[in-house]
N, C-alpha and C positions, 0 to 999 in steps of 0.2 A: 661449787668453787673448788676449784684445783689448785695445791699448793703448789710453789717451784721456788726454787733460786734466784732465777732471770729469766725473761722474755726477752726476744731480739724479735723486736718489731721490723719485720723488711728483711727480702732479702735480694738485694742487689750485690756490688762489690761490698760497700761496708758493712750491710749486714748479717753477708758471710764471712768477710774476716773478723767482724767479731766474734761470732761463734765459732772459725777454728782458733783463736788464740783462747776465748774462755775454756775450751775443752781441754789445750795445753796448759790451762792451769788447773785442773782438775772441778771445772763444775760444769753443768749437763744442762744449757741451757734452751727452751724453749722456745721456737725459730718458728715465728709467724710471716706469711707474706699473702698478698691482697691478689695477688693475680693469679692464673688459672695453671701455669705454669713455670718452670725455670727463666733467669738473662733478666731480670729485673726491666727497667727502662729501654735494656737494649732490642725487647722482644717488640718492641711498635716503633722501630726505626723503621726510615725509609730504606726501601732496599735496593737502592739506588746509592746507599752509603756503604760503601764496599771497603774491607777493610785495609787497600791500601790508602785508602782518601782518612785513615784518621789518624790524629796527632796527638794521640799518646792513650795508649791502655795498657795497664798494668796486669803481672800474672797476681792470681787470687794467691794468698800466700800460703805457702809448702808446696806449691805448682810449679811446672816450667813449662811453657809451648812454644813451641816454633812460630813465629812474627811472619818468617815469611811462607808460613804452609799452605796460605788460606787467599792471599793475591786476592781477587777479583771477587769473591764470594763476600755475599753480601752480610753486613755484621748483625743481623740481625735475625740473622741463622747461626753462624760461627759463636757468637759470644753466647746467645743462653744455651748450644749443645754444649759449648763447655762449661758453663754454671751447673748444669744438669749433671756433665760426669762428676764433677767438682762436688756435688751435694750426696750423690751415691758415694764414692771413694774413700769419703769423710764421715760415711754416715749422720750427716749432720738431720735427716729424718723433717726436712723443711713441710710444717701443715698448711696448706691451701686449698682451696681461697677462703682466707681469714680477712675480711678486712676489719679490723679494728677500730670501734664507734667511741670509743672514751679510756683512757688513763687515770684512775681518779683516788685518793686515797683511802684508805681499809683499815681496816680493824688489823692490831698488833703491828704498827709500821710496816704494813705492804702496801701494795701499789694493787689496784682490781684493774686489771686488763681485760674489757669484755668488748666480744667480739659483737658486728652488726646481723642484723635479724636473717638478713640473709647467706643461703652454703650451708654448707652441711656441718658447720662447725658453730651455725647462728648461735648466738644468744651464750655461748661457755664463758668462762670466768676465770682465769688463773689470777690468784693471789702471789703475788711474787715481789721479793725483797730489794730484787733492782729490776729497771727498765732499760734496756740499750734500744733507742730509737734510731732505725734508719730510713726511713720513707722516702727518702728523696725529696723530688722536684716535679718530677714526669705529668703529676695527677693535675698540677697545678698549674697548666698555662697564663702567663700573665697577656690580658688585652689592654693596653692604655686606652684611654676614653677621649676621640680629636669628635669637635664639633662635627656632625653633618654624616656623623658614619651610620645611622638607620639610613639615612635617605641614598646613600650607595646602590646602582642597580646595575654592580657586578658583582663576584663573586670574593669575599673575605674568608679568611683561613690563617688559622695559626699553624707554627710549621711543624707541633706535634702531629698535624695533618698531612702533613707534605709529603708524597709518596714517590713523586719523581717526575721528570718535564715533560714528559707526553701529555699532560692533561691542556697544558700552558700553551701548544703548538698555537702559531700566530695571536697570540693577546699580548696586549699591552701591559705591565705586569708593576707592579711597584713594589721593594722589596722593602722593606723596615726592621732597621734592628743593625747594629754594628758588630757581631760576635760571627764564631765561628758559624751559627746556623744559618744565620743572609749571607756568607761567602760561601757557601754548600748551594743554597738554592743558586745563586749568579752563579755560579760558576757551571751548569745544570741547563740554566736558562738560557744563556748565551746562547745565539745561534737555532736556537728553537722557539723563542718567545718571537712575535714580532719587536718588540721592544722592551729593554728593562730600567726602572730608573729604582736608584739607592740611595735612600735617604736615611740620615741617621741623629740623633740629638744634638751627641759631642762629634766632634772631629777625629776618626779613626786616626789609630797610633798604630802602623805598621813597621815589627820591628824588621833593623834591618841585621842585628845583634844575632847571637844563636841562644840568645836566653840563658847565658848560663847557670854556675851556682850559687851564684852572690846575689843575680838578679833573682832568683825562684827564691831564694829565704826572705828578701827584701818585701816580695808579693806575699809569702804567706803571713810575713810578718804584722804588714797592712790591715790585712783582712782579720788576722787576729786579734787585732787593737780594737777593730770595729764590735765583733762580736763580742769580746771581754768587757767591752761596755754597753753593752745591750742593743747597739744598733743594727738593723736588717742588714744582712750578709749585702755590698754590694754582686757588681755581675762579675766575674772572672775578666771578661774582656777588659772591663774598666780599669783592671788593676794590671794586667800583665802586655796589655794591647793584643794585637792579632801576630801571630808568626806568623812564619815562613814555611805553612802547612801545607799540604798536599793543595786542596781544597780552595785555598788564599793564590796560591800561585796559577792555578788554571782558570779562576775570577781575575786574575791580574792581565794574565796571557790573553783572555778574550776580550781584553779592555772595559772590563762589568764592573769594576773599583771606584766609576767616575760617581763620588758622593756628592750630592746635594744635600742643603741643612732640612731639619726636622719641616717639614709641610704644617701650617695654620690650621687647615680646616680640610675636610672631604667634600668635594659636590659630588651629584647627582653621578656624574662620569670622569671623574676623575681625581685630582688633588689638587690644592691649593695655597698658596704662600701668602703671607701680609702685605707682602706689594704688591701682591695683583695676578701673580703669576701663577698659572695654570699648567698643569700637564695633564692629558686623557688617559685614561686607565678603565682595563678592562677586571684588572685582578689586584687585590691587594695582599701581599704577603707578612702576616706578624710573624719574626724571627725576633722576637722580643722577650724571650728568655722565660724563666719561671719560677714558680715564688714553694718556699717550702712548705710540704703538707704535712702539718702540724695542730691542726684543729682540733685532733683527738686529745693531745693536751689539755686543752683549754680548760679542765676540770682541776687544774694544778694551778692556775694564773702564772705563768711563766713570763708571761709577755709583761717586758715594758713601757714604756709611755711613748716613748718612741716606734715602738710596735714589732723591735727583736727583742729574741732572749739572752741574756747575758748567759755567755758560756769561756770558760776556763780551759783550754786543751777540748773535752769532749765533757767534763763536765759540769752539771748545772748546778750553781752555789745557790742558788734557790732553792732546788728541790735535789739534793746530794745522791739522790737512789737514783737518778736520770741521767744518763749520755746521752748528748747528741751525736752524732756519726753521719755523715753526709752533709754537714749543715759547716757554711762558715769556710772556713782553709781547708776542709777533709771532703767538700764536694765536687773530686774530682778523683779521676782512678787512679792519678800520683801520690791525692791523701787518704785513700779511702782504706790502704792497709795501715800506715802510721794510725791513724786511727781507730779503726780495730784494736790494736795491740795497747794503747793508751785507755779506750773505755775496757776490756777485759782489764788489765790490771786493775785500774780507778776499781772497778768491781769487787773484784778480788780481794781489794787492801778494805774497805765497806763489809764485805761479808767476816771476813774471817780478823781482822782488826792490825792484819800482819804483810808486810811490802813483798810483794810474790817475787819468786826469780825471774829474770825477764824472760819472754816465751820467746824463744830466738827463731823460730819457725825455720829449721834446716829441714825438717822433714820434705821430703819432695816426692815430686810422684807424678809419673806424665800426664797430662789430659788433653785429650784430643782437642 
């Protein structure tokens, strides 16, 4: 068992802005992550999502980079080499691959954070006085469950799958899911599928606004309310609708946008509606979002009856030694530094019993 301060579970965006503002408050935190390398979620993107097709990523904070240096190249090279220089420059000493089997609590009010049996880190133990969790989503694909989908005798795929449209050339294709990930694959598919049909629950909200800043406090506001009382974080799309993205406008432009309501059932070749109505499909695409991987908790009972966890800002009024980060309004690279900066403090004022100066993160430093 290894003593520490804090572990920071993950390291994607917020769970390296948490560890560069805990370091600006002076504690030396413990920076676990589950994958074999830097870029968090962004390393299993398709690379066919090229960084000017995305709609909005944030610098890691004390960073600045050039937005437009990287054009065509695909993000799932660009973002984890910058996470990489971003983890050298900071020394933040990220250990992987740690994945993390349980959170559970210990002797003298700590928290045992022990790692899974397998890596070269299996089975260690750090006892530590707070938790900043950030695992994400990524691990987590959600499949809804429509009658008739064993008996499918085409090809299903969620679109943490989706690698890019050469695979789709002439098949009939159906995309599911209303967020930015089903306007990424149509917009892909167009012109290369023989056919694409999009189907979705609710009735997509395309805005035609520029989002301002009244509307984004409005949305985080939402999603705050939700999670402050324990209910599962809805989907981002739900709350903000879809812009006026790279990705939404070249799905718009190839007339890929034309939505039909959510399908009844699967047959054998295809899909089908309550009236009667049929369309043939070769491929089914889930763009149906994902659920947070938080299992390793479970040792804590966090969860409500409702089946989220109540959270406050980033922190857990259940279990006070715990931030969440990624989870809720901060799961997104607009919140994932505000976040950071909230769980180090939250941390900070817990350890030491005193309101830290705010970590203003001026520090700057180029990364490639």
């Amino acid at each position: 068992m290894e003593e520490t301060d804090v572990v920071v579970i993950g390291a994607g965006q917020a769970g390296l802005s948490s560890a560069y503002f805990l370091r600006r408050l002076g504690l030396e935190p413990v920076v676990l992550d589950a994958a074999d390398g830097p870029g968090g979620a962004w390393r299993h993107r398709s690379p066919t999502l090229t960084m000017d097709k995305l709609h909005g990523i944030f610098d890691l904070p004390g960073v600045r980079r050039d937005p437009e240096a990287d054009g065509r190249r695909p993000a799932a090279e660009v973002v984890p080499a910058s996470y990489a220089a971003y983890e050298r420059r900071m020394g933040l000493g990220v250990l992987r691959p740690v994945t993390v089997s349980t959170v559970a609590p210990g002797p003298r009010d700590r928290l045992l954070v022990t790692a899974g049996p397998a890596g070269p880190h299996a089975g260690r133990v750090w006892a530590a006085r707070a938790v900043v969790n950030a695992t994400g989503t990524w691990t987590r694909p959600y499949w809804p469950y429509y009658p008739g989908a064993r008996d499918f005798r085409g090809r299903q795929l969620h679109y943490a799958a989706y690698r890019g449209p050469e695979e789709f050339a002439g098949r009939r294709v159906v995309v599911v899911g209303g967020g930015h990930s089903a306007a990424h694959v149509l917009s892909e598919l167009a012109g290369v599928a023989a056919a694409t049909l999009w189907v979705t629950r609710r009735r997509p909200v395309i805005r035609e606004d520029d989002f301002g800043e009244d509307a984004r406090r409005e949305a985080v506001a939402r999603v705050e309310a939700r999670v402050r009382a324990g209910l599962p974080p809805q989907s981002v799309v739900s709350v903000t609708g879809l812009g006026h993205t790279p990705v939404v406008l070249e799905a718009r432009a190839k007339g890929a946008l034309e939505r039909l309501p959510m399908f009844a059932r699967i047959t054998p070749y295809g899909v089908a509606w309550a009236d009667g109505h049929e369309e043939p499909a070769d491929t089914i695409v889930w763009a149906t979002g994902f659920r947070s991987a938080l299992d390793h908790l479970a040792p804590l009972h966090l969860r409500r009856q409702g089946g989220g966890i109540a959270v406050d800002g980033t922190r857990v009024p259940a279990e006070p030694r715990v931030q969440l980060v990624g989870y809720g309004p901060s799961a997104s690279t607009v919140g994932a530094n505000r976040a950071g900066r909230t769980a180090a403090r939250n941390v900070h004022r817990l350890l030491t019993g005193a309101a830290p100066d705010t970590p203003s993160g001026t520090l700057t430093a180029q990364v490639p």
